[in-house]
C-alpha positions, -999 to 999 in steps of 0.1 A, spaced: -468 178 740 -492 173 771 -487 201 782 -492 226 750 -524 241 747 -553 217 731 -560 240 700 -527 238 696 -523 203 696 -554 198 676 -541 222 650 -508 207 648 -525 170 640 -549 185 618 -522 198 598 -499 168 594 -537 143 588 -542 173 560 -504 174 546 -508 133 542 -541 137 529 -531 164 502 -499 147 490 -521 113 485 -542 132 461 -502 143 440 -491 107 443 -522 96 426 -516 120 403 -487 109 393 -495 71 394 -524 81 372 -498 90 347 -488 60 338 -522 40 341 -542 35 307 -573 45 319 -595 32 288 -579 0 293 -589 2 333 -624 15 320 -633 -11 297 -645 -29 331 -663 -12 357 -651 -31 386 -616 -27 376 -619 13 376 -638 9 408 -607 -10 424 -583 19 411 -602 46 429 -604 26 462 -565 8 456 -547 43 450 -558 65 475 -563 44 503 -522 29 493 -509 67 497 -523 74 524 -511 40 539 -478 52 524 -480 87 529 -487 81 570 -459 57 576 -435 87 559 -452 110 582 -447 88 616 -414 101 623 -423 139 624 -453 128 645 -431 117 671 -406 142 669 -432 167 676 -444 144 706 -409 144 721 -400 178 713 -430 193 722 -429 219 698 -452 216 661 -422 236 647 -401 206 644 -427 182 635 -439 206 604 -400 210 589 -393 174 594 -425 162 579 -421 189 546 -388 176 541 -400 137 545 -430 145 522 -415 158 497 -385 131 498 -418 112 489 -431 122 466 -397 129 447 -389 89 448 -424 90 433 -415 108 403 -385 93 399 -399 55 402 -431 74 377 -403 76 349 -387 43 356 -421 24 346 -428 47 319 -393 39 304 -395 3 317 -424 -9 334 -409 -18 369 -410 0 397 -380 10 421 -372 -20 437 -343 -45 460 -323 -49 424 -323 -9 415 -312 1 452 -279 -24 449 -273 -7 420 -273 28 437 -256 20 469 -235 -6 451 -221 22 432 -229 9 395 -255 32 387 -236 53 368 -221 28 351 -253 19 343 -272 50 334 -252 81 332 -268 111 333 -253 146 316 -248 176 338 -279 193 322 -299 167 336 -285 169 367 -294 204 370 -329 198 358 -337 171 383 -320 196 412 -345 221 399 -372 202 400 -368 189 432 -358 226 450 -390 236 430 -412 208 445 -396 217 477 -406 250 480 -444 243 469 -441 222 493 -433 246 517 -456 269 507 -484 248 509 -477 240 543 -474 273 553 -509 282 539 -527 250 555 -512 262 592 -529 297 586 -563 278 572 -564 257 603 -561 288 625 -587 308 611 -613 281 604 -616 259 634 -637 234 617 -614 224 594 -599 205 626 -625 179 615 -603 165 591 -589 143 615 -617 123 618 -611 114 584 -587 87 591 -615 57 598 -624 66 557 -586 61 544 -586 24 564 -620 18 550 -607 29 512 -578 2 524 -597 -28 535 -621 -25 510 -592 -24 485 -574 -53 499 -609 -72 499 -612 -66 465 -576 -76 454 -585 -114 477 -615 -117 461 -602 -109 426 -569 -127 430 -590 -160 436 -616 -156 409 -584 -151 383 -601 -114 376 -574 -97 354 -592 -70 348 -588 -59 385 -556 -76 393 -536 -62 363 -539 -31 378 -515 -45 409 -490 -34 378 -494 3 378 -492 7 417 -457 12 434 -447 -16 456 -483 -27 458 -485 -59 484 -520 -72 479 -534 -98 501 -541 -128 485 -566 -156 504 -570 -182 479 -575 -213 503 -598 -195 527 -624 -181 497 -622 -217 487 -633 -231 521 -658 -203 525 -670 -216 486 -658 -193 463 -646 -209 438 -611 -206 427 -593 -197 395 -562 -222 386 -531 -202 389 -502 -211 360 -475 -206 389 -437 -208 382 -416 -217 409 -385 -199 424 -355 -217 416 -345 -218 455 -313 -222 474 -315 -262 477 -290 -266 446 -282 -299 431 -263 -286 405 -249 -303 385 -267 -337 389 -234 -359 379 -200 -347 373 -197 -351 330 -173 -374 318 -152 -352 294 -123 -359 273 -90 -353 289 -74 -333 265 -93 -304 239 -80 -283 216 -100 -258 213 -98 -221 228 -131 -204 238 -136 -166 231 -166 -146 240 -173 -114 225 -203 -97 246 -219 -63 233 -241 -47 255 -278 -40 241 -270 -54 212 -307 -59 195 -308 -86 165 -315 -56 136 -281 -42 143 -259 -69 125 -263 -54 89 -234 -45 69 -242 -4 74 -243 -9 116 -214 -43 124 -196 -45 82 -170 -64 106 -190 -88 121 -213 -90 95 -182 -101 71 -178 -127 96 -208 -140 100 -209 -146 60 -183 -174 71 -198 -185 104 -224 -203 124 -255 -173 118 -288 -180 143 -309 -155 130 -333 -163 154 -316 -163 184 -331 -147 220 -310 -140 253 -323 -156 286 -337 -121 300 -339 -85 291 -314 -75 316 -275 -80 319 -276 -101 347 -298 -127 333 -285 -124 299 -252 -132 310 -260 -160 335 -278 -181 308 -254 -178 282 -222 -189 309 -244 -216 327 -267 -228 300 -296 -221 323 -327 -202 331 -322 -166 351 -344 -179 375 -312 -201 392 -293 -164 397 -301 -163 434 -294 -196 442 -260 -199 422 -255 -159 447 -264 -173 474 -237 -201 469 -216 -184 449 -214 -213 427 -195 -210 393 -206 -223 361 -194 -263 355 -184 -247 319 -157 -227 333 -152 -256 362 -143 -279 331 -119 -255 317 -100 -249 349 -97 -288 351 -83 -287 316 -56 -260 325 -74 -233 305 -59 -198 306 -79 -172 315 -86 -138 302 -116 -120 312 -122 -85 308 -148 -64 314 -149 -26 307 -183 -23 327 -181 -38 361 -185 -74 371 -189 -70 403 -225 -54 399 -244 -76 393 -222 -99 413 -208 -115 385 -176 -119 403 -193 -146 427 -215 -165 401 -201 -166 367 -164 -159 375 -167 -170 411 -135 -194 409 -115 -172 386 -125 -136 398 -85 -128 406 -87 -133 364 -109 -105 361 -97 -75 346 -121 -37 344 -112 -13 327 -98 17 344 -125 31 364 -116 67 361 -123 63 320 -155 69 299 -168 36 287 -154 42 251 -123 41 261 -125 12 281 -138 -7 258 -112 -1 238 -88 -7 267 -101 -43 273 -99 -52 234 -62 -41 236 -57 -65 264 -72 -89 247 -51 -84 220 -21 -88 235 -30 -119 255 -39 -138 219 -1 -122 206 15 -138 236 1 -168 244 21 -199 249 17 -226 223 2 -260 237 -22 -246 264 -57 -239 256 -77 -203 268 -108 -188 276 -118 -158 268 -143 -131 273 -146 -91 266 -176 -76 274 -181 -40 256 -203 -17 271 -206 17 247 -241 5 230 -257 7 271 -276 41 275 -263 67 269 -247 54 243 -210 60 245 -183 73 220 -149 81 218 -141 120 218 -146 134 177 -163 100 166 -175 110 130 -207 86 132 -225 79 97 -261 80 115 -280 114 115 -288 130 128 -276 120 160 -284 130 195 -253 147 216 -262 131 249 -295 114 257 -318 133 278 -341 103 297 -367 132 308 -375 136 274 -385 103 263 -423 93 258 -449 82 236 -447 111 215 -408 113 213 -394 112 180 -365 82 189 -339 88 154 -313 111 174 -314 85 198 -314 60 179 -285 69 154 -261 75 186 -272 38 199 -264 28 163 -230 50 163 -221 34 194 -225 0 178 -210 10 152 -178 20 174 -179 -17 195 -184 -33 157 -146 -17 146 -132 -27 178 -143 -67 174 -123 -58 137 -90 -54 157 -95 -79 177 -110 -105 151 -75 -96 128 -51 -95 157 -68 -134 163 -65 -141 123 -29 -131 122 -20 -154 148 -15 -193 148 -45 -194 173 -70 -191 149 -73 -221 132 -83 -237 167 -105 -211 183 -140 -209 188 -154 -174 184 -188 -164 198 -198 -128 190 -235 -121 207 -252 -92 232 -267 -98 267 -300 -88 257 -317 -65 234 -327 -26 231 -365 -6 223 -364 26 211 -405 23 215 -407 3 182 -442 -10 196 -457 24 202 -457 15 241 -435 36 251 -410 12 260 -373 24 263 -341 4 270 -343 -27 281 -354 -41 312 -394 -36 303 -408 -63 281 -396 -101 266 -403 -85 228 -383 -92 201 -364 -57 205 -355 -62 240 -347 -100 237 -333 -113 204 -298 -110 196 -272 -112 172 -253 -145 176 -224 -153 156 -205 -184 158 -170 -192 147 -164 -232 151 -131 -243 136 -140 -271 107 -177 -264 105 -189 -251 69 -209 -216 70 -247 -219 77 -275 -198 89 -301 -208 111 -335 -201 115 -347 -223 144 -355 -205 177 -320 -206 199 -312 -196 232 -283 -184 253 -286 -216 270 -277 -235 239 -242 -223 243 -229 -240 273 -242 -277 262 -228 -269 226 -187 -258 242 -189 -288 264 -202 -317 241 -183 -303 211 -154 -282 222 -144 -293 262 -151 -333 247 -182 -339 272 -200 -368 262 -225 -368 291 -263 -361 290 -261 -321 292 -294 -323 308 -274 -329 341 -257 -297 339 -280 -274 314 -316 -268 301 -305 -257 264 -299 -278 233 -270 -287 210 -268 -260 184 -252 -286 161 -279 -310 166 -314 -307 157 -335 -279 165 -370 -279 169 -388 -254 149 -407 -238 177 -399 -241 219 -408 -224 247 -378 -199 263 -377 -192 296 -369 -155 302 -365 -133 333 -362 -99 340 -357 -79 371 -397 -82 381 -411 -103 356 -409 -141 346 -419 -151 311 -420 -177 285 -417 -173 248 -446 -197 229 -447 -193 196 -466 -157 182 -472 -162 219 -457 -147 253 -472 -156 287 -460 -133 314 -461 -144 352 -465 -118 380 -460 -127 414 -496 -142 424 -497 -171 399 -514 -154 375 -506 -153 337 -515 -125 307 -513 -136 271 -495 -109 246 -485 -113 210 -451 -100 198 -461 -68 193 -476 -66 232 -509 -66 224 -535 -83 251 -545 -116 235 -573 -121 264 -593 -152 251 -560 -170 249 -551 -202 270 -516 -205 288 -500 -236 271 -497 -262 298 -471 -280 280 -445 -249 278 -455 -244 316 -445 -278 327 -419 -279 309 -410 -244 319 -418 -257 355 -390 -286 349 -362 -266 341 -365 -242 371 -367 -277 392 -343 -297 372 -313 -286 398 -332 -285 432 -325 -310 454 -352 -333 463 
């Protein structure tokens, strides 16, 4: 563009510095949403850090979106192209901004690595479906945004060529780095002191990546909070420690009956009468939590008898649980089916790594209703047929209780009212949740008369008498039971996102109901000791406990989530955020600020995410 006129030129980066500028004021906006403010008030320099953090972050943001339309305009030497690319690239922007807004208000975590395998992995609607009514809302929305958008721009291009002096805005820049620095400064200087007041505001900001100088303040005397950090699990895997000595022949047959979402209030005789029948006659834990509020770590504990934190690790080397490598070593049929897809998360190179040419989905083409029904009917068959003399495994995963909450066509569900489809725009603080609520309890209701079939089909055949039956959910679901406008899962390690129902058949054991605190990890050391014949410390291959032996009355739990690592105290529950920084909440999420991090859940905590690193 050397060679355009120098109004021009001047006009054309005036526009784009004001189009950056503008949109930074929307994205805070729409940040701002989200953000408690009387919370952020309650201390000044925490308010003070929120109006310095957010703008000078969009901008930042908002000028590395904009950097491709600058040089378009260089090398094409014509504004005309530099002003549609960068209307188009702006308002891409600010539209994953609203859409990553919603996502924390429904779940508090931002778009992220995990959320974008999803999309391009193809499991997002297998994940979250969305009707075609809110399709067409988003579509509007974003043509609407779109064409403010345009008209904006439009109207700044005429400003800047009527009013010369507003080509002063450029200048404007060395305040943006300032806001920045200053910002980042604060963020250092907080992060060291162990200020949550300032640094629990890191929360609120999308993809926020704070610099943290611990050492150097120290050197330079500051001094230094103690940080309560948990490690990473890491690829170095010694796992397990020793081979367990089993015995060589068991006789007992493993199945796993895994609901999606299924919170702990839902086994009552109204929501699961089939289950709950069963459970009258089975191992109950009433108090009984999943390893993370999400699938994929609700499913790893419970198969490896460990903490989430080992999922990358276990991915990276697509190494199998030594449960299911026991089983293949005692010639163990499998039958593993999964009406959602266990391939995302990569479930088909942890878990089921060795046996994914077992794995069975549901036909693709078919809502999840009927796939779970599908799977059960495999299921069914494969417990009719199988051979005498050789044991099985397995495993069903139902998936009609994840949002949107699935039913067959003409369900007659006895929960209203009940919502037709679940709108996601709609949910907030001041939503009323029973529509909602009844389908998620009409789609339970649907998975519980499936595990009916299934459960008779098993009762009616000589298998039963030597078959252990789990029934349990990967994690919980919040239909904003807190008042916190939490939604799903995924958001919090509460007892509506985490505990779950987990009943357990054992051949020869008498009916009991337990109150201790259990994990998903108790499963794995429980099958090998008691059904696989393992009489090896279970330490070498798991972190959970015996479930026939004695339980401790209160123990820390390890839980994960997508962006989030917490552990379960008591009334208590630390959360860990990436800096090594811990906040204290009670059950109910309320900030319990004066309260000390246990340092004997942490090391202990600390142990079991080191136990299988080697040294």
């Amino acid at each position: 563009m050397e060679d355009v006129a120098p109004p021009l030129r001047q006009r054309a980066n005036a526009w784009l510095t004001g189009l950056i500028l503008g949109n930074a004021v929307l994205a805070c906006l729409i940040t701002l949403s989200n953000i408690p403010l009387t919370d952020a008030g309650s201390a000044w320099h925490s308010a003070l850090f929120l109006l310095l953090a957010l703008p000078g972050h969009f901008i930042f943001f908002g000028a590395i979106v904009a950097l491709p339309a600058y040089v378009l305009g260089r090398v094409a030497r014509n504004p005309r192209w530099m002003i549609a690319l960068a209307v188009l690239m702006q308002t891409a922007w600010l539209l994953l901004l609203l859409a990553d807004a919603k996502v924390f208000a429904l779940y508090r975590f931002h778009l992220n690595a995990m959320v974008a395998n999803m999309i391009f992995g193809g499991a997002l609607q297998d994940q979250v479906a969305f009707s075609a009514k809110m399709w067409a809302l988003i579509a509007l929305g974003a043509a609407t945004l779109l064409a403010l958008q345009v008209l904006g721009a439009r109207l700044w291009w005429q400003a800047l060529r009527r009013r010369p002096a507003l080509l002063h805005i450029r200048k404007g820049w060395w305040i943006a780095v300032s806001l920045f620095l200053v910002s980042q400064g604060m963020a250092a200087y907080s992060d060291a002191r162990g200020d949550r007041a300032v640094m629990s505001q890191l929360t609120y900001i999308p993809w926020a990546q704070p610099i943290t100088l611990k050492n150097a303040l120290h050197r330079f005397g500051v001094q230094t909070a103690q940080a309560h950090e948990l490690p990473d699990a890491g690829d170095r895997l010694g796992y397990p420690r020793s081979a367990p000595q089993c015995a060589a022949s068991p006789s007992l047959n493993v199945l796993v009956v895994l609901v999606e979402s299924l919170r702990h209030d839902m086994l009552d005789p109204a929501v699961m009468p089939n289950t709950w029948r069963y459970a009258q006659d089975a191992q109950w834990f009433q108090n009984h939590y999943s390893t993370g509020n999400a699938t994929r770590f609700g499913l790893f504990g419970l198969m490896y008898g460990l903490p989430g934190g080992y999922w990358q690790a276990m991915l990276a080397q697509q190494r199998g649980p030594v449960m299911i490598d026991r089983m293949l070593a005692d010639r163990y049929a499998m039958h593993i089916y999964g009406s959602a897809p266990l391939y995302s998360p990569e479930f088909d190179r942890t878990v089921f790594s060795k046996v994914r040419d077992r794995i069975v989905i549901g036909p693709p083409k078919a809502k999840s209703a009927e796939r779970d029904r599908f799977v059960v009917s495999r299921m069914q068959a494969d417990i009719r047929n199988h051979p005498k003399g050789q044991p099985f495994f397995g495993f069903v995963f139902l998936d009609s209780p994840h949002a949107p909450y699935h039913l067959p066509a003409g369900y007659r569900s006895p929960f209203q009212p009940m919502a037709q489809d679940v709108n996601f725009l709609n949910l907030g603080p001041d939503h009323d949740p029973t529509p909602e609520f009844n389908r998620y309890r009409a789609a339970v209701h649907y998975s519980d008369a499936l595990i009916g079939e299934l459960l008779h089909t098993l009762e009616q055949s000589e298998l039963a008498k030597n078959t252990v039956v789990l029934i349990t959910g990967d994690h919980g679901e919040e239909f904003n039971d807190m008042h916190k406008n939490y939604w799903g899962h995924n958001g919090n390690f509460s007892d509506y996102q985490l505990r779950t129902p987990f009943v357990l058949h054992w051949p020869g054991r008498p009916a009991r109901r337990v109150d201790a605190a259990t994990s998903h990890e108790d499963f794995v050391p429980t099958v090998m000791r008691h059904a696989l014949g393992c009489e090896s410390d279970s330490a070498d291959y798991s972190t959970g406990m015996d479930l026939f032996g004695e339980l401790p009355r209160k123990r820390p739990l390890l839980v994960e989530s997508w962006s989030q690592r917490g552990i379960r105290d008591g009334a208590l529950i630390y959360l860990f955020d990436n800096f090594g920084s811990a906040t204290v909440v009670d059950r109910n999420y309320d900030a319990v600020p004066d309260a000390d991090v246990s340092a004997d859940a942490v090391r202990e905590s600390w142990e079991m995410l080191t136990r299988f690193q080697k040294r």
